[in-house]
N, C-alpha and C positions, 0 to 999 in steps of 0.2 A: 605554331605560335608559342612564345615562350609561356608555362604557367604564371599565374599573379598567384602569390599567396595567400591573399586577403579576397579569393575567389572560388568559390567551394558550391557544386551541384549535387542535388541526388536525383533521385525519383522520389515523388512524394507520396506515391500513394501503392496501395499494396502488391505483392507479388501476382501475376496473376493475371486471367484474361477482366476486360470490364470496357463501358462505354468509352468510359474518358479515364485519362491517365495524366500527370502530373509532374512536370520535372519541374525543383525548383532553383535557383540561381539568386547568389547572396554574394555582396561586394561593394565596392566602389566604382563606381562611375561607369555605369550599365549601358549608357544606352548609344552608346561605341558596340556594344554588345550585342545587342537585338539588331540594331542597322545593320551586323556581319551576319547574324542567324535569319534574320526574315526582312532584310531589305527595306525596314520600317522604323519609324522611331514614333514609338509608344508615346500616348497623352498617357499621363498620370492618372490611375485610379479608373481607368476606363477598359473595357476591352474590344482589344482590337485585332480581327482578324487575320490572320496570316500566316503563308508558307512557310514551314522550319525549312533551310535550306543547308545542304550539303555544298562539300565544298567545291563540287563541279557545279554548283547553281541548279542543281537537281532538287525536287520538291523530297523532303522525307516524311514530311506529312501538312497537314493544313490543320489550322486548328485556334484558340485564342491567344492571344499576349498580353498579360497584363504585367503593368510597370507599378512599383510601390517606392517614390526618392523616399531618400533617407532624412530625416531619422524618421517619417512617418510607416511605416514597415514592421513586421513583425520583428527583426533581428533590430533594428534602427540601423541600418543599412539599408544602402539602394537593393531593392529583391527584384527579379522579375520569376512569375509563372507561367509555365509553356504549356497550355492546357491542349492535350491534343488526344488521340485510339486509344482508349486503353491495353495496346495488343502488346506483350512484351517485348518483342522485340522489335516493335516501332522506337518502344519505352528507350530500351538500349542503343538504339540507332542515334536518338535523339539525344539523351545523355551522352553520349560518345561525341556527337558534335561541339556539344558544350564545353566537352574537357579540350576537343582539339584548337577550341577556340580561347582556350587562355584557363578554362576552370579546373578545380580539382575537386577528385571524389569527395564530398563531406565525412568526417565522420560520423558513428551515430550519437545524435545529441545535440550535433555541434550548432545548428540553427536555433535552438534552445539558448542554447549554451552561450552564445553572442546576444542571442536580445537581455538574458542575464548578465552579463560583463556590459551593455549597453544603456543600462539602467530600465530596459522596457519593463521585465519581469522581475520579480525577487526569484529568492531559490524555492521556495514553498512554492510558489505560483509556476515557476518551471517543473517543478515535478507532479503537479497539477497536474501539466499537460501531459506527460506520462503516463500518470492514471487514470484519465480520463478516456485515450484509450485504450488501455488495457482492462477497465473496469469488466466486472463479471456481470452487475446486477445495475440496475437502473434508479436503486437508493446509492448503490458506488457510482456513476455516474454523476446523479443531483448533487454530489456531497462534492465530486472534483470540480465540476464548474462552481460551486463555491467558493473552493480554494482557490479556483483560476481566475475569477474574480476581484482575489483579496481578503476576503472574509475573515480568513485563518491569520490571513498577515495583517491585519488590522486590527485582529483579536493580541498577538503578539505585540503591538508595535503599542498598542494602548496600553499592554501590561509595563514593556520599554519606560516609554513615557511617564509612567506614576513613578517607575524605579529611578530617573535619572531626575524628578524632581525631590524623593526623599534624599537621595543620594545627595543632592545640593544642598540640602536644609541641612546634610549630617555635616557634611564639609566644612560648609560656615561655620558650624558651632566650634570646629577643631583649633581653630583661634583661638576661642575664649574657652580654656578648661575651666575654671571656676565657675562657668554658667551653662557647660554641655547639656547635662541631663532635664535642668529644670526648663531651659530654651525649648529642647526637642517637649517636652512635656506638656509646655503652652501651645506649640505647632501643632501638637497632634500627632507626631512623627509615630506613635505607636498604636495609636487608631488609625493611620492611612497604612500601617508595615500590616495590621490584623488584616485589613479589606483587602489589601493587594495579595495575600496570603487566601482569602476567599475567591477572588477573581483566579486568581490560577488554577483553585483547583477546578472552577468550572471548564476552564480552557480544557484544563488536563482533561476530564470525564468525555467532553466533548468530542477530541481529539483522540481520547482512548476506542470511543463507540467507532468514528471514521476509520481507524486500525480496523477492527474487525472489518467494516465493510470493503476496504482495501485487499486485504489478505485472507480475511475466513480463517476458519477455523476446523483444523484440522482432529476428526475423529477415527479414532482406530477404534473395531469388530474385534472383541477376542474373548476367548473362552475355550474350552474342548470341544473338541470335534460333534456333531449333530447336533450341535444345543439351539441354531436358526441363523448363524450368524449372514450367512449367504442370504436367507429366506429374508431380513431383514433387512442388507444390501439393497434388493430387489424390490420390497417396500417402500423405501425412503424414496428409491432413483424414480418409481413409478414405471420400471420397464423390468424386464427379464435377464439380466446382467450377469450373475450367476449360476452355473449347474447346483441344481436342489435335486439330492437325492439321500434316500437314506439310509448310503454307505458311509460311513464312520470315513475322514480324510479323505474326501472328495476334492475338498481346497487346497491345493499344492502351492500359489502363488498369491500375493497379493493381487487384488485386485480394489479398483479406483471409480467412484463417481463423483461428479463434482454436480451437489442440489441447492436449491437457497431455500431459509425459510426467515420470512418476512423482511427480505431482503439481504441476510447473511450469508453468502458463499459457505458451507458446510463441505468440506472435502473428507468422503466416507470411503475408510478404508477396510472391505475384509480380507482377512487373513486366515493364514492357516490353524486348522484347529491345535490349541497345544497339549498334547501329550506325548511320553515317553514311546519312541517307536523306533524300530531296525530298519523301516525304509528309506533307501538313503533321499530320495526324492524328496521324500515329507520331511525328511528330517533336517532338509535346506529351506524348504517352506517355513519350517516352525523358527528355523535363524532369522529369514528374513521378518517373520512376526515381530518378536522380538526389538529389532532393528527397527520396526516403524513405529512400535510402543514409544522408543527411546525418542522418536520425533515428533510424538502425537501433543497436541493437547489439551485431550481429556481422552479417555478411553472408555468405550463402554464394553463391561463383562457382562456378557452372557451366560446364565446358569437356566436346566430347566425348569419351570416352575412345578412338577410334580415332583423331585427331588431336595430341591432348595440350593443351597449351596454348601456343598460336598467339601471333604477333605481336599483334594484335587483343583475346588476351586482356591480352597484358601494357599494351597501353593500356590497358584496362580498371583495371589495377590501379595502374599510375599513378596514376589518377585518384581514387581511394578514397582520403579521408579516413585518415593517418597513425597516427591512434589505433583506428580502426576495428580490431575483432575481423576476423578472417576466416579461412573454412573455406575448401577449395579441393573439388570434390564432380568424379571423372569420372565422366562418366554413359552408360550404352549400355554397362554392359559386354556384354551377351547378345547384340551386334552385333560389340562387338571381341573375344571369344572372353577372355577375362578373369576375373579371380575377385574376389567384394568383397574388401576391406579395408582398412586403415589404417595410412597410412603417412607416415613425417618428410620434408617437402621442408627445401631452405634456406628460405625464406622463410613457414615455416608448414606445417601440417597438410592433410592430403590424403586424400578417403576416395572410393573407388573404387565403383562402386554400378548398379545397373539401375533407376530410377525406375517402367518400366513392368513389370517383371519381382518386384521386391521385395527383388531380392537387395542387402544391404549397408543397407541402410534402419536396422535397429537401430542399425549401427556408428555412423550421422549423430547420429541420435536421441541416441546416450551421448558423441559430442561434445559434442553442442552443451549438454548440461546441463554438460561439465566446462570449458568455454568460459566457462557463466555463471559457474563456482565453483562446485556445490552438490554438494554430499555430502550424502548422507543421514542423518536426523538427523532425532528425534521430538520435542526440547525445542526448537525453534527460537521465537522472538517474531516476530509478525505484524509489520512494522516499515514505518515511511516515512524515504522521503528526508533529510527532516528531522530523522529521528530519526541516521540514522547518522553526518549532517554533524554533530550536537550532539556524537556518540560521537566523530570523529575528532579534533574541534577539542582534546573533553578528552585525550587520546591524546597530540598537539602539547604542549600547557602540562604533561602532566605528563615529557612527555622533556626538555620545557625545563628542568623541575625538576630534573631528575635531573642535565642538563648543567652547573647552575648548583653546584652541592654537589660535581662531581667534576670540575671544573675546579680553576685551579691559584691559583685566586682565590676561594675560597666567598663567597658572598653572602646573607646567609640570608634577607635585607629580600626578596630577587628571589626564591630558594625560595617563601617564605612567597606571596608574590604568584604566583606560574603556579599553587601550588596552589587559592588563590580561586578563579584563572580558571578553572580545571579545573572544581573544583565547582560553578560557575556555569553551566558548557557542559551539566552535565549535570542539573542545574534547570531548562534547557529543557525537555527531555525530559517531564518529570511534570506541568510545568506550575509548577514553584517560583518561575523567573524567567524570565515570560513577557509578550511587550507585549502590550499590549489590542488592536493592527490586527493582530498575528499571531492571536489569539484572533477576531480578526474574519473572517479568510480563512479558518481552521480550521473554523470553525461553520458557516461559510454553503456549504460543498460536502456538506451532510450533508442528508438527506432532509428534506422539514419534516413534521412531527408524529413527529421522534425526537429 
C-alpha cells in the first residue's frame, strides 16, 4: 500500500520484554485502518478486542484496539492503540504491519509534536511530557505533571496578559504626547510595571528550583590523592562504588553516582587524585579531572583535616575555574580528634567531616543543596534551561522599561518597545513565538512513539 504522509506509527512503549506492549497509530481517517489490521471497526473510546492481522489473514497477535476520532486524541488526530505481548518482536511484527498498511515510522517526538502544532498542548506542556519521563526523583515527577497540567503555562500566560494590558494603556497614550506621562501616572501603569516586575520574579525562582529538579546538580570530588575522595564517593552513594585503599593514586578514572537528597538529583563525581606524576596512566586520569571540574557545578575539595590546607591545595585552587561554586570539605576528623561542622573561611565555606566514620555527612549534604539555591518548596514548575534564559531576557526589557519611564528623559516609543520584547521572551516559553529549527531540536530528544 502506498504510504500516507499524514500517517506515522511507533511502538510506544519500551524496549524490551514486558506484559503488554503498545504500537501507536496517528492520522486521518483510521478506521479504514483497523478494518484492514483486525477485521473490526472500533467504537470510540472503548476497548475492543481483537486479532492484529497479517497480510495472509494470519493472526500476529490478539490483544485490545482502542480508537480516539479526532480532535478528541492526544495528537488532535484520529489515533488508534494496538495494545497487544509485550514480547519484541511480536512489537515489530506488528509495527511492520502498520507501515505495510499505509503508515510510516514516527519520528521521535513527533506525536508530541502534532498535538503541539494542533493546539492540544503548548510547548512548556509538550516538554512536560518529556520530563516527566525522564524524571530521576518523584519531586521531578510531581513538578512535570504540573507543568503537564499547565501550571507553568498559566503562570506565563498571566504574566502575558498583565504585559499586553500595560502595553495597551502605553499605546493609547502614544496619541496624545502632551498628556503621556501624567495619563500613565493616573492608570497606575508604573505600580502595575513594579507588580508584574515582582510576579516574575516569583515565576523565575520557581522555575529556577524546577531546573534543579529537572537536571541536578553536578558535583565534582577533587583534591590530592588519599585525602577520602573515593571514601566519600562511597558515603553519599550508600554502597561500595570505589576501591579505598591507602595507596596514594588508586583513582585512575572518573568515576559517577547519581544520589538525591530531598529530592535533588546530585550527580557525584570522583576523580583522580591531583598531583604532579610520571605515570602516564594517572597522568590521563588527572586530565580527565581537570576536564570534569571544567563541567562541574560546584566542586568540592578535599584537604586532610590533620594538615589543613596545604601549599598544594592552594594550587589547586588556583587552578579552578573563577566562577566555579566551591565547598572546602576537611576530612579524617576521627583521626585529627575533631568535631564535624560548618564553618565561614575567607575565601568560602568549609565543612569538617569523617567520610569513613559519617560524622558531618548531613552538614555536606545541606550545603550543597544551598549551594545550588533550593529551598523547599511544593509548587515549583519542572523547568529547562531554555525556559529560564526566556524568563531572564523578559526580566532585562522589562527593567529597561522601567529605566526608560524614570529616567530624566521618558520615552514612551522605547517603553512601549522593551515591553513587546518582554512579551515576546516569554512567548518562547509556551510556544507563541517560536522558530521551526528550535521546534526541530526540541522534538527530536523525545522518545519516538511519544
Amino acid at each position: 500500500m502506498t504510504p500516507r504522509p499524514d500517517l506515522i506509527a511507533a511502538i510506544a512503549t519500551a524496549p524490551g520484554r514486558g506484559g503488554i506492549g503498545v504500537v501507536r497509530v496517528s492520522g486521518s481517517d483510521l478506521l479504514p485502518f483497523a478494518q484492514a489490521l483486525t477485521g473490526k471497526t472500533p467504537k470510540p473510546r472503548y476497548a475492543t478486542l481483537a486479532d492484529f492481522k497479517a497480510a495472509d489473514g494470519s493472526a500476529i497477535d490478539s490483544g485490545l484496539l482502542l480508537y480516539f476520532p479526532a480532535p478528541h486524541s492526544f495528537t488532535g488526530e484520529d489515533v488508534l492503540e494496538l495494545q497487544g505481548h509485550g514480547g519484541p518482536v511480536v512489537m515489530q511484527m506488528l509495527l511492520s504491519r502498520c507501515l505495510d498498511l499505509g503508515a510510516r515510522l514516527a519520528e521521535p517526538g513527533e506525536f508530541s509534536r502534532r498535538a503541539f502544532l494542533n493546539g492540544k498542548l503548548d510547548l512548556a506542556q509538550a516538554e512536560a511530557v518529556a520530563d516527566l519521563i525522564d524524571a530521576a526523583t518523584a519531586s521531578a515527577a510531581r513538578s512535570a505533571v504540573r507543568s503537564l497540567q499547565g501550571e507553568f503555562s498559566k503562570a506565563i500566560l498571566g504574566l502575558t496578559d498583565e504585559l499586553i494590558n500595560l502595553r495597551m494603556l502605553v499605546e493609547a497614550t502614544l496619541d496624545f504626547p502632551e498628556e503621556e506621562i501624567d495619563f500613565l501616572q493616573a492608570a497606575d501603569a508604573f505600580g502595575r510595571l513594579h507588580r508584574l516586575q515582582e510576579r516574575l520574579a516569583e515565576v523565575f525562582d520557581r522555575a529556577g528550583q524546577g531546573k534543579l529538579l529537572q537536571s541536578g546538580l553536578h558535583v565534582v570530588l577533587a583534591g590530592q590523592p588519599n585525602v577520602g575522595k573515593s571514601s566519600l564517593l562511597n558515603r553519599l552513594a550508600g554502597d561500595e562504588l570505589a576501591i579505598v585503599t591507602p595507596i596514594a593514586g588508586t583513582t585512575r578514572d572518573a568515576l559517577k553516582s547519581s544520589i538525591q537528597i530531598e529530592g535533588i538529583p546530585l550527580h557525584i563525581i570522583d576523580t583522580a587524585g591531583l598531583r604532579e606524576t610520571e605515570d602516564e596512566v594517572e597522568k590521563i586520569g588527572i586530565e580527565r579531572t581537570w576536564k570534569e571540574i571544567e563541567r562541574a557545578d560546584v566542586v568540592v575539595l578535599l584537604v586532610d583535616a590533620r594538615t589543613g590546607v596545604t601549599d598544594a591545595d592552594r594550587a589547586i585552587v588556583d587552578r579552578l575555574p573563577a566562577s566555579l561554586k566551591r565547598i572546602t570539605v576537611r576530612n579524617k576528623i576521627d583521626l585529627a580528634g575533631a568535631s564535624p561542622e560548618r564553618h565561614d573561611e575567607a575565601d568560602g565555606i568549609a565543612i569538617s567531616l569523617s567520610a569513613r566514620g559519617g560524622e558531618g555527612i548531613a552538614l555536606l549534604q545541606q550545603e550543597l543543596l544551598a549551594v545550588a539555591g533550593w529551598h523547599q518548596a511544593e509548587d515549583v514548575f519542572i523547568a529547562r534551561e531554555r525556559h529560564l534564559r526566556a524568563l531572564a531576557l523578559a526580566r532585562e526589557h522589562i527593567a529597561a522599561a522601567r529605566a526608560v519611564v524614570e529616567g530624566t528623559m521618558p520615552a514612551l516609543e522605547l517603553f512601549a518597545e522593551e515591553l513587546r520584547l518582554a512579551q515576546q521572551a516569554l512567548g518562547e516559553i509556551t510556544g507563541e513565538f517560536t522558530a521551526d529549527d528550535l521546534l526541530g531540536v526540541i522534538f527530536s530528544r523525545f522518545c519516538i512513539g511519544k
